[in-house]
VEXLOTOR-607295 format. One record per atom (N, C-alpha, C, O, CB): residue in one letter; x, z, y. Coordinates in steps of 0.2 Angstrom, whole numbers, padded with zeros to 4 digits, always signed. Atoms other than C-alpha are relative to their C-alpha. Glycine has a CB too. Layout:
AXZY...
//
This chain:
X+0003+0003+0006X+0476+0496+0673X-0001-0007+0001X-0006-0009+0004X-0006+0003-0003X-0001+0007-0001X+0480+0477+0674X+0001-0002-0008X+0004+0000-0013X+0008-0001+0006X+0000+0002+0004X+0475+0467+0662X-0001-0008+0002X-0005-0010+0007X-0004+0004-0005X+0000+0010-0004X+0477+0445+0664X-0007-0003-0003X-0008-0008-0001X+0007-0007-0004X+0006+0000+0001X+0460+0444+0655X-0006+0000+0007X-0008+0004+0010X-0001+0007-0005X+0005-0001-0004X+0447+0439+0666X-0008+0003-0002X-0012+0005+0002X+0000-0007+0002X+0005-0005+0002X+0434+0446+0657X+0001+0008+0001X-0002+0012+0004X-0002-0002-0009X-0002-0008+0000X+0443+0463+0654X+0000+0003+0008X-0002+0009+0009X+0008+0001-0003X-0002-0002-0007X+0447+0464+0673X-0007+0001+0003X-0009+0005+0007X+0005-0006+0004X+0007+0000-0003X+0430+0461+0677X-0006+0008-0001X-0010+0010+0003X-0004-0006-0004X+0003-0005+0002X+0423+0475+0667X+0001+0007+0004X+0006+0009+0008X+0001+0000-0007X-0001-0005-0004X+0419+0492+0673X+0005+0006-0002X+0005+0008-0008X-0007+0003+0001X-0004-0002+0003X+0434+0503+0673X-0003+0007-0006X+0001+0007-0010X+0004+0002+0006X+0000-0005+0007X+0428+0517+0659X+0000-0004-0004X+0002-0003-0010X-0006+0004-0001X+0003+0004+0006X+0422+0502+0650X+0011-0001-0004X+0014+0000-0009X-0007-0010+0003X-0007+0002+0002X+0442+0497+0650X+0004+0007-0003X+0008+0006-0007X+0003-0004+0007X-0004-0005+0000X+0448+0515+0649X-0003+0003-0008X+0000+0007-0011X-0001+0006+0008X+0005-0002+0005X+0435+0518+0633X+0005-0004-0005X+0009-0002-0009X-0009-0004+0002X-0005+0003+0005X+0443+0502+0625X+0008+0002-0001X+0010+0002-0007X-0001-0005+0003X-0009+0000-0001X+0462+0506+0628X+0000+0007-0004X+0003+0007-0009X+0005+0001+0009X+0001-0006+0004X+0457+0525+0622X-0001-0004-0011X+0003-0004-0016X-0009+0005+0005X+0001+0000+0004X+0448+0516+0608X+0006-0002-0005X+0008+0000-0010X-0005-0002+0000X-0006+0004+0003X+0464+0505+0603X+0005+0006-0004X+0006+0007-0010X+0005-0004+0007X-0001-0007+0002X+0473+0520+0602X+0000+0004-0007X+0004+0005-0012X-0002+0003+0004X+0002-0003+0006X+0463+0529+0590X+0000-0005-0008X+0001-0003-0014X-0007+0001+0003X+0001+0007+0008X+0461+0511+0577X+0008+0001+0001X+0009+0000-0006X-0006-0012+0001X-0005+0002+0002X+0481+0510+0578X+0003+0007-0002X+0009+0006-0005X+0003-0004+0006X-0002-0006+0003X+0483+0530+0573X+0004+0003+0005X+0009+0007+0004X+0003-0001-0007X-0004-0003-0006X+0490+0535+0590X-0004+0006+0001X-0002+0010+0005X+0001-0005+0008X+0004-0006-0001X+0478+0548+0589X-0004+0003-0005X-0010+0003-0003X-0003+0000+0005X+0003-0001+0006X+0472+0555+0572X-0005+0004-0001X-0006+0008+0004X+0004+0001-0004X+0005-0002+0003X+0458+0562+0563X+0000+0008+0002X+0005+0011+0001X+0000-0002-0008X-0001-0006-0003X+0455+0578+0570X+0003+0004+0007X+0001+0009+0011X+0003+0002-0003X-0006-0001-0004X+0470+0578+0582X-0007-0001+0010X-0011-0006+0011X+0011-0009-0003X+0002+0000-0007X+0462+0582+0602X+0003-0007+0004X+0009-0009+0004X+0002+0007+0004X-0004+0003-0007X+0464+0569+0617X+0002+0001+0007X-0003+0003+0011X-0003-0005+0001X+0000-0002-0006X+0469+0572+0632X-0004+0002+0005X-0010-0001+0006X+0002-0004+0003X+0006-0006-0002X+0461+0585+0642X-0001-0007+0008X+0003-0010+0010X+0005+0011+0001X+0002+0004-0005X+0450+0575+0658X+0003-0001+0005X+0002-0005+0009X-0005+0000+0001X-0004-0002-0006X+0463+0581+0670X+0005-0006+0001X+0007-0009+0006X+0004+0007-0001X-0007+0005+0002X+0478+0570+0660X-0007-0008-0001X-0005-0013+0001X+0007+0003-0011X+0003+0007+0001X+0466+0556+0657X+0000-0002+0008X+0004-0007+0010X-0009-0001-0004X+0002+0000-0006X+0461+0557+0676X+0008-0004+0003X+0009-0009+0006X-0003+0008+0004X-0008+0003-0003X+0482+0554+0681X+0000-0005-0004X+0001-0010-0001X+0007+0005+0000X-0003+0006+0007X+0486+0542+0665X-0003-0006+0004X+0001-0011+0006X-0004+0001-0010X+0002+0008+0000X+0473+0528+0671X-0002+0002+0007X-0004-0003+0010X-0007-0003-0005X+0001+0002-0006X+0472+0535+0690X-0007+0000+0003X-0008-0003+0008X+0002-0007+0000X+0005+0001+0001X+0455+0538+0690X-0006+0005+0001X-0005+0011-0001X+0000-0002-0004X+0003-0009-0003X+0440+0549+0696X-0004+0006-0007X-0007+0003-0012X-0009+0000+0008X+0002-0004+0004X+0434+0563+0685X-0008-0003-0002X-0010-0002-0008X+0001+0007+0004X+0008+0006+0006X+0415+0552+0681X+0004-0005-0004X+0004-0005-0010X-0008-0008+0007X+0000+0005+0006X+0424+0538+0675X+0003+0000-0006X+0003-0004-0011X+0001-0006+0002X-0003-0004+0007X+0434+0548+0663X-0006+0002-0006X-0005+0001-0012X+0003+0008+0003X+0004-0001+0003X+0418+0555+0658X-0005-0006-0004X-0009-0005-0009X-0003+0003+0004X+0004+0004+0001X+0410+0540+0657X+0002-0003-0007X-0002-0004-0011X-0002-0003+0006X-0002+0002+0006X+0422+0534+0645X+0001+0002-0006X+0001-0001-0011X+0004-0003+0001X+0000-0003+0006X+0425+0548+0634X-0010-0001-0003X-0011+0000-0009X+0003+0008+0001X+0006+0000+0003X+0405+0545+0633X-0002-0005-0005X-0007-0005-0009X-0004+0000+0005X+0001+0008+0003X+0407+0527+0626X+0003+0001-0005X+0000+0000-0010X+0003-0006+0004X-0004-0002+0007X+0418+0533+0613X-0005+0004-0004X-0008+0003-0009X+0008+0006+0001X+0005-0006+0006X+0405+0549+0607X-0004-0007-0002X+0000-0009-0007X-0006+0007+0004X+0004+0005-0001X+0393+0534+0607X+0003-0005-0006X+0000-0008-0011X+0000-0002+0010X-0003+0005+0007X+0403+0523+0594X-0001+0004-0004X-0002+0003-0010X+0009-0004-0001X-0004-0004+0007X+0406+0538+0585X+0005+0002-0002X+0007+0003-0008X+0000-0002-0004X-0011+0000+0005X+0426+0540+0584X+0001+0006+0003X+0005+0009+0001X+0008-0008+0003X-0003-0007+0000X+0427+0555+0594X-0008+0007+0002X-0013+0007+0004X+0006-0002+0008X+0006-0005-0002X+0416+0571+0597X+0002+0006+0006X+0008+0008+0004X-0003+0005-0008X+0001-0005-0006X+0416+0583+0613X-0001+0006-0002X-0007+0007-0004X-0005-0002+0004X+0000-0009+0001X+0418+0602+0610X+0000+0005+0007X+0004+0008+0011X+0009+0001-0004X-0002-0004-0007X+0412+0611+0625X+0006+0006-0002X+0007+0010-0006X-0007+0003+0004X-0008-0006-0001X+0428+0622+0631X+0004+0000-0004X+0009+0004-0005X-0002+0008+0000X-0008+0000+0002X+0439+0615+0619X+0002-0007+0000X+0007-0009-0003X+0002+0002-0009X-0002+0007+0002X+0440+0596+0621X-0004-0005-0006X-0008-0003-0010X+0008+0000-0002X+0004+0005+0002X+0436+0579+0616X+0007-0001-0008X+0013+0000-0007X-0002-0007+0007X-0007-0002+0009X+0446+0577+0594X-0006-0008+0000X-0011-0010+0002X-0001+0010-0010X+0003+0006+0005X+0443+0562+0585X-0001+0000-0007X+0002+0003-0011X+0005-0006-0001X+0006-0003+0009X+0430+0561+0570X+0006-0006-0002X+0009-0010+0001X-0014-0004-0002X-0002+0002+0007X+0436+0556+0553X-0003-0010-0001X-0009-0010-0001X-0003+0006-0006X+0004+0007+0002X+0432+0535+0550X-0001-0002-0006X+0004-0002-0011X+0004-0006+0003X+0000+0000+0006X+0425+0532+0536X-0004-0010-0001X-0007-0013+0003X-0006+0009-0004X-0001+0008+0003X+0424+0513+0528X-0008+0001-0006X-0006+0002-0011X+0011-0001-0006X+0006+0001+0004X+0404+0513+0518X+0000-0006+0000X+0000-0011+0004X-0006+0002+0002X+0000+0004+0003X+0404+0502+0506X-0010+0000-0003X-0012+0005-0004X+0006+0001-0006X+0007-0005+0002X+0384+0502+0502X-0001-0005-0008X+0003-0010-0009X-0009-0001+0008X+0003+0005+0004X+0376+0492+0487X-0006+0002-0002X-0007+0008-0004X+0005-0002-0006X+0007-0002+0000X+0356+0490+0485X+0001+0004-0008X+0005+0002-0013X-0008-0007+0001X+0000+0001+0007X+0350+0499+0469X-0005-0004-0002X-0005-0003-0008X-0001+0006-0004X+0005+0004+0002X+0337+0487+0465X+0003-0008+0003X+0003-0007+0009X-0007+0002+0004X+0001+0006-0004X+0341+0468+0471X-0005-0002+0002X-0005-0005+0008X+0001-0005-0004X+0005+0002-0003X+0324+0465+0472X-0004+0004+0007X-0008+0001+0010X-0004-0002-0006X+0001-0003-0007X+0321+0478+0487X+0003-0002+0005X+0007-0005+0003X+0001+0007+0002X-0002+0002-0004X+0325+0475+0502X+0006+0005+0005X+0004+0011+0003X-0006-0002+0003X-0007-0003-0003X+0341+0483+0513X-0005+0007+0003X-0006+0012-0001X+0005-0006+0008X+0003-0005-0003X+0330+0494+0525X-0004+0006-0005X-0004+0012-0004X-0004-0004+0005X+0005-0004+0004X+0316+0500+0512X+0008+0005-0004X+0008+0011-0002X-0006-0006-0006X-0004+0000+0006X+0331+0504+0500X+0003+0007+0004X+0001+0013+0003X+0005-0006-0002X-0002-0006-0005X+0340+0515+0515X-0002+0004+0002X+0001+0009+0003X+0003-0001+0004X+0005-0005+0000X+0324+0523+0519X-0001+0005-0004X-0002+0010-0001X-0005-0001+0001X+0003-0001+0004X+0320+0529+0504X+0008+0005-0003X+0008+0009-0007X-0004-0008-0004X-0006-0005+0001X+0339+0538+0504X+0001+0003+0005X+0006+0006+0006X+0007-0003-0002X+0000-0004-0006X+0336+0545+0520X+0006-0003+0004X+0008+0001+0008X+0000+0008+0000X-0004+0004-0005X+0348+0534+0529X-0002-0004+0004X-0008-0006+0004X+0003-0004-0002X+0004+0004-0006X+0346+0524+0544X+0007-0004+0002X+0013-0002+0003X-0005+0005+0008X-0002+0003-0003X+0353+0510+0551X+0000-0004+0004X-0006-0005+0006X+0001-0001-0002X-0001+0006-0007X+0358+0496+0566X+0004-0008-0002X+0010-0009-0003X+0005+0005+0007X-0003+0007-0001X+0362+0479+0566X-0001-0001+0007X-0005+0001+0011X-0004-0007-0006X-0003+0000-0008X+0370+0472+0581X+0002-0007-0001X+0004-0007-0007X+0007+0005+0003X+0000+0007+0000X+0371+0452+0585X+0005-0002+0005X+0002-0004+0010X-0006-0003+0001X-0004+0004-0005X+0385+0447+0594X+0004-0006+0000X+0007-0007-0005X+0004+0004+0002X-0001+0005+0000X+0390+0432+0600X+0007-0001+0005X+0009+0002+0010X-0006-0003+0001X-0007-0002-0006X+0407+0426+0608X+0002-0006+0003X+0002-0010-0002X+0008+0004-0003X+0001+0007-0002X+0410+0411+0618X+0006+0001+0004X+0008+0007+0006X-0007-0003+0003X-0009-0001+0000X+0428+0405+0624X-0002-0005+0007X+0002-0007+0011X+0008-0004-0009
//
């Protein structure tokens, strides 16, 4: 797994094997339902020991895009696109989603070149 990214190259291999899985999945190389390669073919495909297979199918459950079936394999969940809108303007985001038994995460990232 050779990538000219000095960031990428740096990172830890699941993290890279997580991502390339995830690519995969956002470009429809592996669809809504459809299984991924069992840990044996992941292990030859990227060369790699049987933890950091794990480690990276763990990163995927962990976003959310795929789920783990013991003794049948790791399938990719369905992506769904939420659109939300408050019903009140004047409440506030969080009260609003509590109050529908939802919960959520905001995430601040920043990216510097």
């Amino acid at each position: 797994m050779q990538d000219s990214s000095p960031e990428l190259s740096q990172a830890p291999l699941h993290l890279l094997i997580s991502e390339k899985l995830r690519e995969q999945i956002v470009l429809g190389e592996f669809i809504p339902g459809g299984q991924l390669p069992s840990e044996h073919q992941l292990m030859d495909l990227f060369g790699v020991s049987r933890i950091t297979v794990r480690r990276a199918i763990a990163n995927l459950v962990n976003q959310g895009l795929v789920e783990a079936q013991r003794g049948k394999g790791v399938f990719v969940k369905e992506q769904r696109k939420l659109v939300y809108r408050l019903s009140n303007p004047m409440v506030f985001f969080e009260e609003d989603m509590a109050r529908q038994g939802a919960s959520n995460t905001i995430k601040n990232q920043q990216f510097s070149v």
